[in-house]
N, C-alpha and C positions, 0 to 999 in steps of 0.2 A: 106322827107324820105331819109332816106341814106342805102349804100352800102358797107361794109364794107369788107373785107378777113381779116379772122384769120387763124394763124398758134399757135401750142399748141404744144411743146415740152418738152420728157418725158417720163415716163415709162406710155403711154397713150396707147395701143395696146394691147387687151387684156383683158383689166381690165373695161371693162363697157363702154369705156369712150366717144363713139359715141352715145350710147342710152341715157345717162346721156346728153350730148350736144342738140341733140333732145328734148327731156323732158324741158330741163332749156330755149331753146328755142320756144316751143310750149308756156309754163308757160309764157314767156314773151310778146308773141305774134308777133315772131317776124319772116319773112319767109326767106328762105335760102336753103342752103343744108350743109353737114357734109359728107366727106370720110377720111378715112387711106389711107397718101400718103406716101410713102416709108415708112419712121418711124418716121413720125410725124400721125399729126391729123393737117388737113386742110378743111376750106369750107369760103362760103359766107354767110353772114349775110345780112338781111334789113330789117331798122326801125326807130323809133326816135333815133336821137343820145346818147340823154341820157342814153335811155334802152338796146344800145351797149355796152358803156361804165359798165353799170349792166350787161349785160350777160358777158362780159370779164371778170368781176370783180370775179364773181360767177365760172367760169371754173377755175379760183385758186383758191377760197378758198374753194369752198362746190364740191371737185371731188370727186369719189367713193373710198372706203376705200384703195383698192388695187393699184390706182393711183397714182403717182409722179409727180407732174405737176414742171416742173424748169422752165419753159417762154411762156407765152399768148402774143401774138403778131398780133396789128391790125395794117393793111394797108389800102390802095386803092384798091376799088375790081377790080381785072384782070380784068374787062371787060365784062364777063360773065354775062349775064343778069340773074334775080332774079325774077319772072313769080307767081302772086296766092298769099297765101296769106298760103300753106304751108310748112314743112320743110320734107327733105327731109334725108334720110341715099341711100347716092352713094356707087356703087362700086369702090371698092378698086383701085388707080394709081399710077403710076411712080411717083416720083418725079420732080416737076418743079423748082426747085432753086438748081438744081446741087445734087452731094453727100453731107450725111449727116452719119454723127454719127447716129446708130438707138437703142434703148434701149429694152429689151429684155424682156418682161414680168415674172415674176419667177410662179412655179406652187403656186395653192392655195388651201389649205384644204378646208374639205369638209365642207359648210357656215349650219348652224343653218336651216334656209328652207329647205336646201335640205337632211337634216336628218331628220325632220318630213315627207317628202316625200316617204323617206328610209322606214320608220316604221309604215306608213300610210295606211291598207286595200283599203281603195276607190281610193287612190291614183294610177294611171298608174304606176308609177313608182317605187311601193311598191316592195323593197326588188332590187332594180336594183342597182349592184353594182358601175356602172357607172355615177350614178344619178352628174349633173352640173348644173351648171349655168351662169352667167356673174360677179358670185361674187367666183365662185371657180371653180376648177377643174384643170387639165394637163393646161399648157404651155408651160415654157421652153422645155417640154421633147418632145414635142410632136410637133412644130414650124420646118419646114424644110427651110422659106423664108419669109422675110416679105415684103408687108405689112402683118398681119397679118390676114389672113380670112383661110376659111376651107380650101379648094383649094390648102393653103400654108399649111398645118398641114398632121400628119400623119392620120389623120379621114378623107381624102378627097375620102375613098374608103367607104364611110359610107355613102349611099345617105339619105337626108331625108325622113321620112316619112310624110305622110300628116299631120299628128299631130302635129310634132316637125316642119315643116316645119311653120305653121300657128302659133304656139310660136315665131319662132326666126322670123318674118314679125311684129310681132303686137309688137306694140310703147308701150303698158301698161303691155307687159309680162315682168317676170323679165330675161327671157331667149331671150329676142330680141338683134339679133346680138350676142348672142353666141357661139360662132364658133365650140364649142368641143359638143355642146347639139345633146342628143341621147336618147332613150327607147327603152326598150326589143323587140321593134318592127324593128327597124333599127340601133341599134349601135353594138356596140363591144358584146360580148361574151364569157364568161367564159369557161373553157374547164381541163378536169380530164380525160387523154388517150381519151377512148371513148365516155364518161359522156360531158353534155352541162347543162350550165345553174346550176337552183338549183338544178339539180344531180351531177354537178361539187362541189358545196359548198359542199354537205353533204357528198360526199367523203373527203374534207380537213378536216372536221369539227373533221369527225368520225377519222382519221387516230391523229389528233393530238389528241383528246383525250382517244386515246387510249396510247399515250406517243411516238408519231411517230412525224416525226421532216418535215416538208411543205419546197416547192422550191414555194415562192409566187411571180408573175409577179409588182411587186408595179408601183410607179408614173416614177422613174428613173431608174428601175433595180431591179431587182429580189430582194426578202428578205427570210432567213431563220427564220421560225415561230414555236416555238413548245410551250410548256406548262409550264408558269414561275414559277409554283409550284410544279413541280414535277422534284427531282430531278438526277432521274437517264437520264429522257428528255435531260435536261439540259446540263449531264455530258456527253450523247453520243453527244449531237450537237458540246460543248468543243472536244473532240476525232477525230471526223471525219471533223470539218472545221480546228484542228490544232491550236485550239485559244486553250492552257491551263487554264489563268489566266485573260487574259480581262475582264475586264468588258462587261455586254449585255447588251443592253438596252429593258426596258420593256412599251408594250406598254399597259394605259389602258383604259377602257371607256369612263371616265368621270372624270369631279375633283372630284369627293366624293368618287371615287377609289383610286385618288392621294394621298389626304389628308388622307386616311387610311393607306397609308403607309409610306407617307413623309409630313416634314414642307416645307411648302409653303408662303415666302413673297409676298407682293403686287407685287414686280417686277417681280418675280420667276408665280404667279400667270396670270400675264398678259402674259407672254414669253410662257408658257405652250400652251395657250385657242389662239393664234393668228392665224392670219393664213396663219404663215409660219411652226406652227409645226414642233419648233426644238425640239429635245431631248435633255430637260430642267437636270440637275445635281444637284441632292439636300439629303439635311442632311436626311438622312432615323429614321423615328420614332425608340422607343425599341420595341423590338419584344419581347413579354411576350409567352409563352407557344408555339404550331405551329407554325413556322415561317409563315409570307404570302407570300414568296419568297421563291424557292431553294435559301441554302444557297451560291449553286455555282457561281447562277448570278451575285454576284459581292464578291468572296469570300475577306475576312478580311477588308474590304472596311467599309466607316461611310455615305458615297454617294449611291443614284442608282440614272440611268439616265430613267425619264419618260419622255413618248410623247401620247399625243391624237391620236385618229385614224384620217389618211391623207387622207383617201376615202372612200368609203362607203363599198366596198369589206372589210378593215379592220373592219371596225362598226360593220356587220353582222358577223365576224366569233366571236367576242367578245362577243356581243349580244346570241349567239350561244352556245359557251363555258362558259361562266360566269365565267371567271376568267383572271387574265394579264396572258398578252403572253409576252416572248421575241419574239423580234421582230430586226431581226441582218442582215447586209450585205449579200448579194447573192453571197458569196465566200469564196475559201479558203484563208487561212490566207495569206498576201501578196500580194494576186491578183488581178487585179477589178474587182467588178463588175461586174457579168452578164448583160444584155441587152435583146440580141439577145435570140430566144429560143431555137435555135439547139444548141445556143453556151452554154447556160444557163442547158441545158441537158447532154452535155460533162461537162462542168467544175464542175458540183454540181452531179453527178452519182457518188454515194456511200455514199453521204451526205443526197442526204433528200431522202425521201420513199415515197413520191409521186410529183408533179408538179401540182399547181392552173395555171396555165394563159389562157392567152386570144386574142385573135384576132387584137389587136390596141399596132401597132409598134410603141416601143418605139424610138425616133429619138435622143438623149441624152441621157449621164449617169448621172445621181445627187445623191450621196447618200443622207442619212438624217444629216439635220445642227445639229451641240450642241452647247450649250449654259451654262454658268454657271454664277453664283453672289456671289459677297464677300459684302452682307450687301445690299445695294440699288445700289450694282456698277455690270453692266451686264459686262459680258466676252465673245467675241466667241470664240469656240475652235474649232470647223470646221463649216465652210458657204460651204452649198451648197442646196440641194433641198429647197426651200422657201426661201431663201436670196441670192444665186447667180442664175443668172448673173447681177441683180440691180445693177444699176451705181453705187457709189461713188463720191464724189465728190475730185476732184485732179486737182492743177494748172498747166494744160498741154496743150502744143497748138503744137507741130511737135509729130503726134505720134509717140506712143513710148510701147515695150511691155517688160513687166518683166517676167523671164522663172523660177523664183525660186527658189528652192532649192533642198533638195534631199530626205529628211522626209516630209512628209505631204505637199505633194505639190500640189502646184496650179502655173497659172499664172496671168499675168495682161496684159487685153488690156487697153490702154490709148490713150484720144485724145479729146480733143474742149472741156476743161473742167472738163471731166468724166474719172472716170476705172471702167472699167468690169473684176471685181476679178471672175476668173473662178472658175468650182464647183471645191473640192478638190477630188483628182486623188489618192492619196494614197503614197505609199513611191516606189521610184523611183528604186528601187534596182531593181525589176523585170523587165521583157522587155516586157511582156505585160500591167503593168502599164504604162512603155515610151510609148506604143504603144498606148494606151487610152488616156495620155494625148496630142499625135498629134493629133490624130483625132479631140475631143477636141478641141483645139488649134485652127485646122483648119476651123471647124463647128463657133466657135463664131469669127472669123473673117470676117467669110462670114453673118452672123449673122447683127454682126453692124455695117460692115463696116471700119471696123477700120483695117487700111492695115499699121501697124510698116515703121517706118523707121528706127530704132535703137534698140538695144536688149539690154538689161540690165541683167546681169547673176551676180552668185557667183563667189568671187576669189577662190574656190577652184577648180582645176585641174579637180579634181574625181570626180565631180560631172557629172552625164550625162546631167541634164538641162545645166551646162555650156559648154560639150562635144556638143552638140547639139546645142549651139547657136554658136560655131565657126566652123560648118559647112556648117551655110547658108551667104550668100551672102550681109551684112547688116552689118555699122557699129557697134562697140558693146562698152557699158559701162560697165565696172565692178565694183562691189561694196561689198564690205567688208560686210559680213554677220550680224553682231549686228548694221554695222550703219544702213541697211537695218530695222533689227528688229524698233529702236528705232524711224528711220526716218515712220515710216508708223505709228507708233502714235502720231506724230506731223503731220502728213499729214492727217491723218483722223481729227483732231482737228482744220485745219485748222492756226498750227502754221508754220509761214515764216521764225523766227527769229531764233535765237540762244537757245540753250534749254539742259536742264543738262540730259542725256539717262541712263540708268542702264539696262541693256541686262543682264537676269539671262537665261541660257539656257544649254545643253548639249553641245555641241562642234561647234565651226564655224571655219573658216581659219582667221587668222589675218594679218595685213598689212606685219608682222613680220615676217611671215611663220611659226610660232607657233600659237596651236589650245588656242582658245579662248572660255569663254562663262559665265566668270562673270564678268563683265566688267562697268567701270562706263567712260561717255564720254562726252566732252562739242562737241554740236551739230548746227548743223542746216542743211538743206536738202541739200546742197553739199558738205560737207566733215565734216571734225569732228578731234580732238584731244582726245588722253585716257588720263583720270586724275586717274581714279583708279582702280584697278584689286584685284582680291583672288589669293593668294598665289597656285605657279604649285605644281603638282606634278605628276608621271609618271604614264601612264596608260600601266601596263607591257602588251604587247600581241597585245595593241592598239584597236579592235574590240571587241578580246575575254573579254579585262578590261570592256568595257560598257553592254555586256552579262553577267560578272559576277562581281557583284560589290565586292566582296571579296577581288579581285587582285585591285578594284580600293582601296579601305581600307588599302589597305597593301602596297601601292602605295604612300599616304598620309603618314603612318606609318614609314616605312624604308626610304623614298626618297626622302617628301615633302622638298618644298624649306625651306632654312636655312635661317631667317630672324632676327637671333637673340634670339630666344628661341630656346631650346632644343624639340628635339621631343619628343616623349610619353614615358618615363623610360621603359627601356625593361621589367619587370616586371607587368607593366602594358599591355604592346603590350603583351606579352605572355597569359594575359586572354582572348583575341580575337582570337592567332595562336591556341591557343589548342585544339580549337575542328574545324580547319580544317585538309583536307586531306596531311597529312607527305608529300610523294613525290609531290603533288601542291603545299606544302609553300616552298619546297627547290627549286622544277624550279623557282619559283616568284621572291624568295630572290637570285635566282643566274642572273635572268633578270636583277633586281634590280639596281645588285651590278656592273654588266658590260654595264649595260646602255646596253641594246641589245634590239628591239623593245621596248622601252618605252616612246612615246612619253607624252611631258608633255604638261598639259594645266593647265590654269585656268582658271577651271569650275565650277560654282555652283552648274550643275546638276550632276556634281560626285559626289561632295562634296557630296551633297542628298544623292547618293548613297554608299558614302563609312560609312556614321555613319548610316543608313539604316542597311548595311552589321554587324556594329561593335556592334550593338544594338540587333543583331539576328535575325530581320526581313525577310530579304532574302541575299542569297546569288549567287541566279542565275537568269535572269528573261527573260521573254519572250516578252514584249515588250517594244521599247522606255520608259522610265518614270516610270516603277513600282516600282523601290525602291523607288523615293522618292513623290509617291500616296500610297505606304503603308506607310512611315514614318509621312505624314499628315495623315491617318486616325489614324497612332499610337495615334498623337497629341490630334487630336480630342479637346476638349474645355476642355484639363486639363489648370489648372494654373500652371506658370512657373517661375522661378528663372531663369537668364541666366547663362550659362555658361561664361566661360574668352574669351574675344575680345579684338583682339590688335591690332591697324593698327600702322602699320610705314613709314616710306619715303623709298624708295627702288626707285634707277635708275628715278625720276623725278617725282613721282607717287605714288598715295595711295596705298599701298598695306594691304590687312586682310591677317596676320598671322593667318594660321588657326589653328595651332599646339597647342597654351594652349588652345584653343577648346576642339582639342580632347583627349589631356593628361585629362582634364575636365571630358570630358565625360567618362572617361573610369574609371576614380577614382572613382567614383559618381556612375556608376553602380556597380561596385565591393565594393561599401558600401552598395547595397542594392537598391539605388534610383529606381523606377519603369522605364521600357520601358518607357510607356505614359508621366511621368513628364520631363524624356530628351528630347526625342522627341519635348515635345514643348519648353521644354530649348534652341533646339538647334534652332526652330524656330526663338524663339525671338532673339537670340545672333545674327542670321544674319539680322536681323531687324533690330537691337541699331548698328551694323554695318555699314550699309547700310547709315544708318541717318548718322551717323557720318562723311562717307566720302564724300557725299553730301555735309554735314553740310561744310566741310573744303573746298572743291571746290569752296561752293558759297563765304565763307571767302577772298578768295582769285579773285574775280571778277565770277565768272559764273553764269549764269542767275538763276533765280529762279522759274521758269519753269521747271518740270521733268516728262519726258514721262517715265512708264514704261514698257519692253517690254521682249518677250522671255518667253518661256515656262512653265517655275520655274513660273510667275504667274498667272497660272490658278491655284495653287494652294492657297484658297482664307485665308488659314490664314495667313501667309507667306505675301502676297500681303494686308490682312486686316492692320499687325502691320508695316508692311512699308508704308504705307499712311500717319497712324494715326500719325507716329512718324514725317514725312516730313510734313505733315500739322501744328503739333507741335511750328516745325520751321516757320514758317508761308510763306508753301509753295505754290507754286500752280501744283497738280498730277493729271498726265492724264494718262490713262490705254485704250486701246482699247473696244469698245463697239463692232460696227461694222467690224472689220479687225480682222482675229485671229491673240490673244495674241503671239501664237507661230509660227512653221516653215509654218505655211500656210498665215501666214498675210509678211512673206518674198515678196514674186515676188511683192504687192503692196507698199512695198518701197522701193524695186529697181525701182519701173517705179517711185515712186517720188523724188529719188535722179537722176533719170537720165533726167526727165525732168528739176527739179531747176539746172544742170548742162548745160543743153542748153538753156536756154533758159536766163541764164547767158554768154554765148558765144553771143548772139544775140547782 
C-alpha cells in the first residue's frame, strides 16, 4: 500500500469538486482524505499504486461540468498518517506551500434537477426561488474569501436547517458540500415592502402584468424587468432608465421560446442552454401579423439578444407571466449597477414601481455576459456574470495587472500562468462607475491573490483608467490601444510570434498622437509596426462628431484626406447637406474650413458611421456603435455589388482612400439603389479592402497569421466576408472567442503585452 498527497489546481472551488474526489475515491476503494486548501484542492490518498495513478488520472479527465482542472499533482505524503479504510471531506485550510494564485469560481445557472425541483409539489423545495446545488447556483457574487465554504460567503448568516444540513453531510446527495444550499426553511427570502415569500412574488408578478416595470435583486445586481410585449412597458422603461435606443435583452423560458422567435445554430444553441447564460445575439425570425416582441426592444434592429432564466426566482415569474420579459441592467443609463439595496432604492426610485429582493447580500457586481456568432465562430462582447472571473490562459510569471480602457471597461489580473479578466464595469465617464471598478479591483485581488507589480494602461492622457494607474505607486507600462486590441487575440490563441493585426474600432490614441482606429499592423506581444490605415478625416466638434454622425459625414465629405482622388462632386454632397439643419451645416463647414476643433482620425467606426449618416439611417445617437449596428441590420443578407476601393502608398503605408467610396455611394443612391443594397455594398468594399492590404503586407514579408480585433467586429457580416476573403488567401484568422472582441477584451492585452515585455527584460 502506498501514500500518496495530491494537489489539484484550478477553477476546483466551488464546482463540486471535493464530493466528486470523494466519490472517484470511494469508487476506487481507496482511503484518504480530500479539503479546500487556500485555492487549491489538496488531501491524502492510500492504495495500490496503480489505482493512484487511476484516480489522478480520472481527477483530469472525468471532473464536474463546471470544473477547470490546469494540474493534478502527486507527491510524497506529508506524513500524515492515513487510518481505516475511509475517505474523508476535511475542513477547509491555510495553505502549506506558501501563496498561490487562487481561481475564482464564476456563478452557475440554474442545472436541469434543480428546475424539476422548482416545479415539483412533493418537492421541499417546490417553487423556492433559491433552489441550488453543487452543480449551480451564486458564486463569484456571493464568495467574500477563499477557501471556499459557507463561512467564507455571503450565506454564512443562513444557518442550516436539519434538512439541508443532512444533504450537504451525505456523500450520495447531489448537494454534499454545497456551500450556497438553502430551503424555505432556513435560506434567503424574498421580500415586496411588507409582502414575504410567495406574497412577494405575486405582487412582482401582478405589478408587471399589469405593464409596471420590477427593480429585481438578480445573481450580481439588481435587473429591471417588465413585459417584452407590451409596448408602452417597454417605452416607459426606455424614458425613465434614459436608454432611448439600446437594444434590451429578453429573457425567455425555454428554447422552444427561443426558436419562436429567433434562428438558432448548433453554436448559438449550445451558448444559449450553458451554464453560464449569456445573453446569446441572434438573427430574429419575420414577424408575420402581431409582433411577439414590442417593437421597441430592439427598434430597426435584424438581431435580439436572448438569455434562459439564471435562477429560479427568474423561472417562476415566467412560468407565472407566460410571456418573455426584458430583462435589463439595475440602472440608469451610464451608471453601475445596483447591488446594495438601500443603494438600489436611491438609484432606481422613479424607475421601477415596485422592488422584488431579498435577504442574501450580494458581495460582487457581475452584470449579464453577451455573446454573438458569425456562422460557427463565437464572439464575446461582454464577459461577465458566468464567464468572469475564470482564469484565462496568458504567459505571465512577475504579476502584472491591465487597467483598460475607457468604454466598456474591465481590468486584468495576471500571474503564474493565468488572467483574471474582471466582470465588465461599464464606461468610465462616470465616477461611480470608477468608483465600482475600484472596488472591483480591489475585492478580486484579495480574491486571488494576485498582488500587481506593474500596471499596464492606455497611452491616452484622458483616460481615467490611465489617470488612475499614475497615481499609484507601481511601475507602469503603457501601451498603444489597437496593439492592445490585437495582442489580446493573439494571446488568447496562444500566439508568441509575429502576427498580421487589423484593429477596426471607434477611436484609440496613437503612437502619433493622432486618434486611431482602422488600423492594419505587423505584430507580435511586445510592440508592433503600422503597415496600413483608412484614410483621416476630421471629426468637427471631436465628441459632438461621435454623437452625431452627420458632422462625422461631413467631415469625410469637405475634409477627408486628399490622397489622390477627388472628393465627392459638390453636387453630389449637396444630396446629403440638404436635408440638414442650415445654421448646423454652416457652423461644421466653418469648423471645417479653419481646422477649429477637428480632430482627425482614422477610423473605421466613423467611417460606419458617416455613410450610416449619408444613407439616412441616423443622424444622432445615443450610444457607442448605433450607427454602424443599424447600417448592419440595414445590410441584413441583401446581396451586394461593391462600391470603388482604392488603396495607395501614402508616407510608408497602406492607406484606403475612402473617398471614390463615398462619391460611390452617393451616386448609386441618387440613382435610386436601395438603402439595404449599399449598405451591404459598403460592407463588402471594406472587406475586398481589408484582404487587399493584408494581401500586400504579406507580399511584402509579414506573417500569415491575422488576429482580428476591435469592435467594428462584433459586427458578424463585416467580420463573416473578411475571414472568408483572408482565408481565400490562404490565411490563417483568429477572432476572439473568449476575450471581448472590443474595448472590454483591452486591459487583457495590455497585461499580455506588458508581460512579453518583461519577461523579454529577463
Amino acid at each position: 500500500m502506498t501514500t500518496r498527497h495530491f494537489h489539484v489546481e484550478g477553477v476546483v472551488q466551488g464546482v463540486g469538486f471535493r464530493p466528486f474526489v470523494y466519490r472517484t475515491a470511494t469508487a476506487l476503494g481507496l482511503s484518504g482524505w480530500v479539503a479546500n486548501v487556500d485555492g487549491r484542492v489538496e488531501g491524502d490518498v492510500c492504495g495500490p499504486a496503480p489505482v493512484i495513478e487511476e484516480f489522478a488520472a480520472r481527477l483530469r479527465d472525468d471532473a464536474p461540468a463546471l470544473a477547470r482542472v490546469r494540474q493534478v499533482e502527486l507527491t510524497g505524503s506529508d506524513g500524515r498518517a492515513v487510518y481505516g479504510d475511509g475517505f474523508d471531506v476535511r475542513r477547509s485550510a491555510p495553505g502549506s506551500r506558501g501563496p498561490c494564485v487562487r481561481e475564482v469560481p464564476p456563478d452557475a445557472a440554474i442545472c436541469d434537477a434543480c428546475l424539476r425541483e422548482l416545479r415539483d409539489p412533493a418537492d421541499r423545495r417546490y417553487r423556492y426561488p433559491f433552489v441550488n446545488c453543487t452543480d449551480c447556483g451564486p458564486r463569484a457574487t456571493i464568495i467574500e474569501d477563499l477557501p471556499y465554504d459557507r463561512v467564507r460567503t455571503t450565506m454564512r448568516r443562513f444557518p442550516l436547517c436539519a434538512d439541508c444540513a443532512a444533504e450537504y453531510a451525505d456523500p450520495g446527495d447531489r448537494r454534499f458540500h454545497a456551500e450556497p444550499v438553502a430551503c424555505p426553511a432556513c435560506g434567503p427570502r424574498l421580500a415586496w415592502d411588507d409582502l414575504r415569500g410567495e406574497a412577494a412574488l405575486r405582487a412582482a408578478v401582478r405589478t408587471v402584468a399589469a405593464g409596471g416595470i420590477v427593480a429585481l435583486k438578480g445573481l450580481g445586481g439588481y435587473q429591471l424587468v417588465c413585459d417584452a410585449t407590451d409596448p408602452r412597458a417597454v417605452a416607459d422603461l426606455r424614458r425613465r432608465k434614459h436608454r432611448p435606443t439600446k437594444p434590451l435583452a429578453v429573457m425567455v423560458p425555454g428554447v422552444a421560446a427561443a426558436t419562436r422567435l429567433a434562428h438558432l445554430n448548433t453554436g448559438e444553441l449550445h451558448a444559449l442552454t450553458a451554464p453560464e447564460r449569456p445573453v446569446v445575439l441572434l438573427g430574429r425570425r419575420p414577424w408575420h401579423g402581431t409582433p411577439p416582441l414590442a417593437p421597441e426592444v430592439h427598434p430597426g434592429l435584424r438581431r435580439v439578444g436572448l438569455f434562459l432564466p439564471t435562477t429560479g426566482l427568474h423561472q417562476l415569474l415566467l412560468d407565472e407571466l407566460a410571456r418573455p420579459l426584458v430583462v435589463t441592467s439595475g440602472n440608469r443609463s451610464g451608471e453601475p449597477i445596483a447591488v446594495d439595496d438601500a443603494g438600489a432604492r436611491r438609484a432606481l426610485a422613479g424607475v421601477a414601481d415596485g422592488f422584488l429582493t431579498h435577504d442574501r447580500p450580494i458581495r460582487s457586481r457581475y452584470d449579464d455576459s453577451v455573446v454573438a456568432f458569425a456562422g460557427r465562430t463565437r464572439v464575446t462582447v461582454r464577459r461577465a456574470r458566468g464567464l468572469a472571473p475564470a482564469p484565462l490562459p496568458l504567459d505571465v510569471r512577475q504579476p502584472v495587472a491591465g487597467v483598460g480602457a475607457h468604454l466598456k471597461h474591465t481590468f486584468t489580473l495576471a500571474a503564474d500562468g493565468r488572467a483574471h479578466l474582471g466582470p465588465h464595469t461599464g464606461d468610465l465617464a462616470d465616477l461611480a462607475v470608477h468608483e465600482a471598478f475600484l472596488a472591483s479591483y480591489e475585492q478580486l485581488k484579495h480574491l486571488t491573490g494576485v498582488e500587481p507589480q506593474v500596471l499596464a494602461h492606455d497611452l491616452h492622457p484622458g483616460y481615467l483608467s490611465t489617470q488612475w494607474a499614475e497615481t499609484q505607486p507601481l511601475p507602469r507600462i503603457a501601451v498603444q490601444h489597437h496593439h492592445a486590441h490585437v495582442a489580446a487575440c493573439a494571446a488568447e490563441h496562444g500566439v508568441t510570434g509575429p502576427f498580421v493585426g487589423v484593429a477596426y474600432d471607434g477611436l484609440g490614441l496613437g503612437d502619433d498622437g493622432t486618434l486611431w482606429g482602422g488600423e492594419i499592423l505587423v505584430a507580435d506581444l511586445t510592440g508592433y509596426r503600422r503597415v496600413g490605415r483608412f484614410a483621416t478625416a476630421p471629426l468637427p466638434g471631436g465628441e459632438a462628431a461621435v454623437r452625431h454622425p452627420s458632422r462625422t459625414a461631413l467631415g469625410h465629405l469637405l475634409g477627408g484626406e486628399v490622397l489622390g482622388s477627388p472628393r465627392p462632386y459638390p453636387w453630389l454632397t449637396r444630396s446629403f447637406t440638404g436635408r440638414l439643419d442650415p445654421a448646423e451645416l454652416a457652423a461644421v463647414r466653418a469648423m471645417i474650413a479653419r481646422d477649429v476643433n477637428c480632430p482627425r482620425a482614422s477610423s473605421a467606426g466613423r467611417l460606419f458611421d458617416a455613410v450610416a449618416s449619408l444613407l439616412g439611417l441616423t443622424d444622432e445617437v445615443s450610444y457607442e456603435g448605433e450607427a454602424a449596428v443599424l447600417l448592419e441590420a440595414a445590410a441584413d443578407a441583401e446581396p451586394a455589388l461593391p462600391l470603388a476601393g482604392r488603396v495607395v502608398r501614402a508616407g510608408g503605408l497602406w492607406v484606403y482612400d475612402s473617398a471614390p467610396t463615398l462619391t460611390e455611394l452617393l451616386h448609386r443612391r441618387l440613382e435610386g439603389e436601395s438603402v439595404s443594397h449599399l449598405a451591404a455594398a459598403f460592407h463588402l468594399t471594406l472587406a475586398i479592402v481589408t484582404a487587399d492590404i493584408v494581401g500586400r503586407a504579406v507580399a511584402e514579408g509579414a506573417p500569415r497569421t491575422v488576429c482580428l480585433a476591435g469592435g467594428c467586429f462584433v459586427n458578424r457580416r463585416l467580420l463573416g466576408e473578411v475571414r472568408r476573403r483572408l482565408r481565400a488567401q490562404g490565411l490563417t484568422v483568429l477572432v476572439g472567442g473568449q476575450v471581448p472582441v472590443g474595448d472590454g477584451g483591452i486591459s487583457y492585452g495590455q497585461a499580455a503585452v506588458a508581460a512579453a515585455r518583461l519577461a523579454g527584460k529577463e
